[in-house]
C-alpha positions as CSV (number, residue, x, y, z in Angstrom):
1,X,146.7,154.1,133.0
2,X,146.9,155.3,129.4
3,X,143.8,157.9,128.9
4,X,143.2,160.6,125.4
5,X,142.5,163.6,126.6
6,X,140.7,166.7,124.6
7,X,143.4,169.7,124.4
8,X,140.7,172.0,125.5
9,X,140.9,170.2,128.9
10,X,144.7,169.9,129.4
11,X,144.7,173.0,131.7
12,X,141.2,171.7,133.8
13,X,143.2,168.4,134.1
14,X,146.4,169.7,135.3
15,X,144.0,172.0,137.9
16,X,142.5,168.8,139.1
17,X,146.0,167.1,139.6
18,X,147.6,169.9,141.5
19,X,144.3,170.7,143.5
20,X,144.4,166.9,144.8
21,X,147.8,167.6,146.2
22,X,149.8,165.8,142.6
23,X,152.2,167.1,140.3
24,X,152.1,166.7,136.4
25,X,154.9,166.3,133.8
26,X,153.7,166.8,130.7
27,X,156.2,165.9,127.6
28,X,155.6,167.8,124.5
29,X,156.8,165.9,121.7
30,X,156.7,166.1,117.5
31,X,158.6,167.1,114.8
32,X,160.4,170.3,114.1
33,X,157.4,173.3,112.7
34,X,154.7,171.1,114.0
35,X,153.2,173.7,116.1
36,X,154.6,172.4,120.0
37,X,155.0,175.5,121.3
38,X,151.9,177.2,119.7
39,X,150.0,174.4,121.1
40,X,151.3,174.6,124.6
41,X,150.8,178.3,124.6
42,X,147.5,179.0,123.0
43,X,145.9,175.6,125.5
44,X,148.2,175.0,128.5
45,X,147.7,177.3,131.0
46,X,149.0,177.7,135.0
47,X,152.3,175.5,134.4
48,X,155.9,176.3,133.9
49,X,157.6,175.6,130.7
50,X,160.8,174.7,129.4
51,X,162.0,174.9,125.8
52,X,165.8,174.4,125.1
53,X,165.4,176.2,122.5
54,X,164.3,179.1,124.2
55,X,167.3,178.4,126.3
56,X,169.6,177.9,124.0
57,X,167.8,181.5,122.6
58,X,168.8,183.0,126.2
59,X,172.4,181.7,125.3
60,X,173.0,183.2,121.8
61,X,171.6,186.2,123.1
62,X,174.0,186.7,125.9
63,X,176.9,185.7,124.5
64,X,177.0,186.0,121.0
65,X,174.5,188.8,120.8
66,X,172.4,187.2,118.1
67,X,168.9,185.5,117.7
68,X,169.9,182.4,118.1
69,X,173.3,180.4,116.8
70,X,172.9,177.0,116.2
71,X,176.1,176.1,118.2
72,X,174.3,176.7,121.4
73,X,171.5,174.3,120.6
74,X,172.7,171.3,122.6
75,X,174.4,174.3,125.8
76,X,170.0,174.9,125.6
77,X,169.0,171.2,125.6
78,X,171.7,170.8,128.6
79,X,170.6,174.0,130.6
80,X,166.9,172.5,129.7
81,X,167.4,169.2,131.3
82,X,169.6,170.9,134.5
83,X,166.2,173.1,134.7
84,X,163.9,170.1,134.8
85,X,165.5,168.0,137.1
86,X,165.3,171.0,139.9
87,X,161.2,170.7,139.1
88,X,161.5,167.3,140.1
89,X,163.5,167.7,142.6
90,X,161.0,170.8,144.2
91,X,158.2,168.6,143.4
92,X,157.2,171.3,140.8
93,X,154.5,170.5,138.2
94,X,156.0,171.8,134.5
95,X,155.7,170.9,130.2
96,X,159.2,170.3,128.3
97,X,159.1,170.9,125.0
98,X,161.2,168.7,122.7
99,X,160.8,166.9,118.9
100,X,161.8,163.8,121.4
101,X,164.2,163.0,118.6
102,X,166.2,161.1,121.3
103,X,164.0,158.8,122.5
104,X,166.1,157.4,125.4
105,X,166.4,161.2,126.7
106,X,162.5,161.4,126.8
107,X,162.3,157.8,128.6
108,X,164.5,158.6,130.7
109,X,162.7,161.7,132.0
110,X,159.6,160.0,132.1
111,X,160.6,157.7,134.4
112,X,161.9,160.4,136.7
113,X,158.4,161.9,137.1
114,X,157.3,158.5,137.4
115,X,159.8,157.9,140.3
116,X,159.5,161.2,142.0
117,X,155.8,160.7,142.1
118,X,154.7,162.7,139.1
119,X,151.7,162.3,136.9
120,X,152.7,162.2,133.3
121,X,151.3,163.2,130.2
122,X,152.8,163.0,126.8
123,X,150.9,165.6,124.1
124,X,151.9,164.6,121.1
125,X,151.9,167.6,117.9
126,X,151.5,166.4,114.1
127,X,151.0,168.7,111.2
128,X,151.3,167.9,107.3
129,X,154.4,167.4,106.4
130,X,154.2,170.6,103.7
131,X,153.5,172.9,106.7
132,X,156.1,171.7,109.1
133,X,158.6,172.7,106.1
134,X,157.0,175.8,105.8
135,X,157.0,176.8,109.3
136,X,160.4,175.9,109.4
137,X,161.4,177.7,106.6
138,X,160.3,181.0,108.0
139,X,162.1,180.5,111.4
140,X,165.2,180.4,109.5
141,X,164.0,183.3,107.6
142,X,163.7,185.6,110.9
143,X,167.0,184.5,111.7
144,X,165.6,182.0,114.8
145,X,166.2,178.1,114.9
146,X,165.2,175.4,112.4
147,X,166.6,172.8,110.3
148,X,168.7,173.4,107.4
149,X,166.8,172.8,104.0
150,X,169.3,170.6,103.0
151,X,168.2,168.1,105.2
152,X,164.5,168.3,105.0
């Protein structure tokens, strides 16, 4: 069943699931500075959530002692995915962030809720295309993860 739901009622919805004895995967997905993680945060509330980028934050931190270094990206995305498959193992209701950019990768763990008896949601994120740049632009600028301007 394929239903819109109002982002003011994610978190009522995801009680509802749990309370009737469910679990929820819910996949954020849109590009990079569209506002995923601001979303999730200032609307999705009682849920776990992964971000490889935070991980790959955690990463850069520990080992290079920096903000974030680009070459741990995909170490994040890995220790992301190793993180999500323990929720479904557990049974564990939980959001993922990702730009979904690998479309296969996102399939693939929809279909694992799906077979571990998840309810899915996927919230997709658009902003103009201007402000995405922008918000990218002043990641880089506090020394945090974005895309090069060169490939804008």
């Amino acid at each position: 069943m394929t239903a819109k739901v109002d982002i003011n009622n994610v978190s009522s919805l995801i009680t509802k699931v749990e309370d009737s004895g469910g679990r929820i995967y819910i996949l954020t997905v849109g590009g990079i500075g569209s506002g995923k993680s601001y979303v999730s945060n200032k609307y999705i509330f009682g849920i776990e959530q992964i971000d490889s980028d935070e991980e790959a934050k955690k990463l850069s931190q520990q080992i290079d002692n920096v903000m974030y270094n680009p070459a741990r990206g995909q170490k994040g995305i890995s220790a992301a995915f190793q993180k999500a498959d323990k929720f479904f193992e557990k049974g564990k209701s939980f959001l993922m962030h990702g730009t979904s950019a690998n479309s296969q990768a996102a399939l693939n763990k929809l279909n694992k809720a799906k077979q571990h008896g998840f309810t899915t949601m996927l919230l997709y994120v658009e902003v103009p295309y201007d402000q995405a740049v922008g918000q990218n632009r002043e990641r880089i600028g506090k020394g945090e993860r974005g895309v090069p301007q060169e490939k804008e």
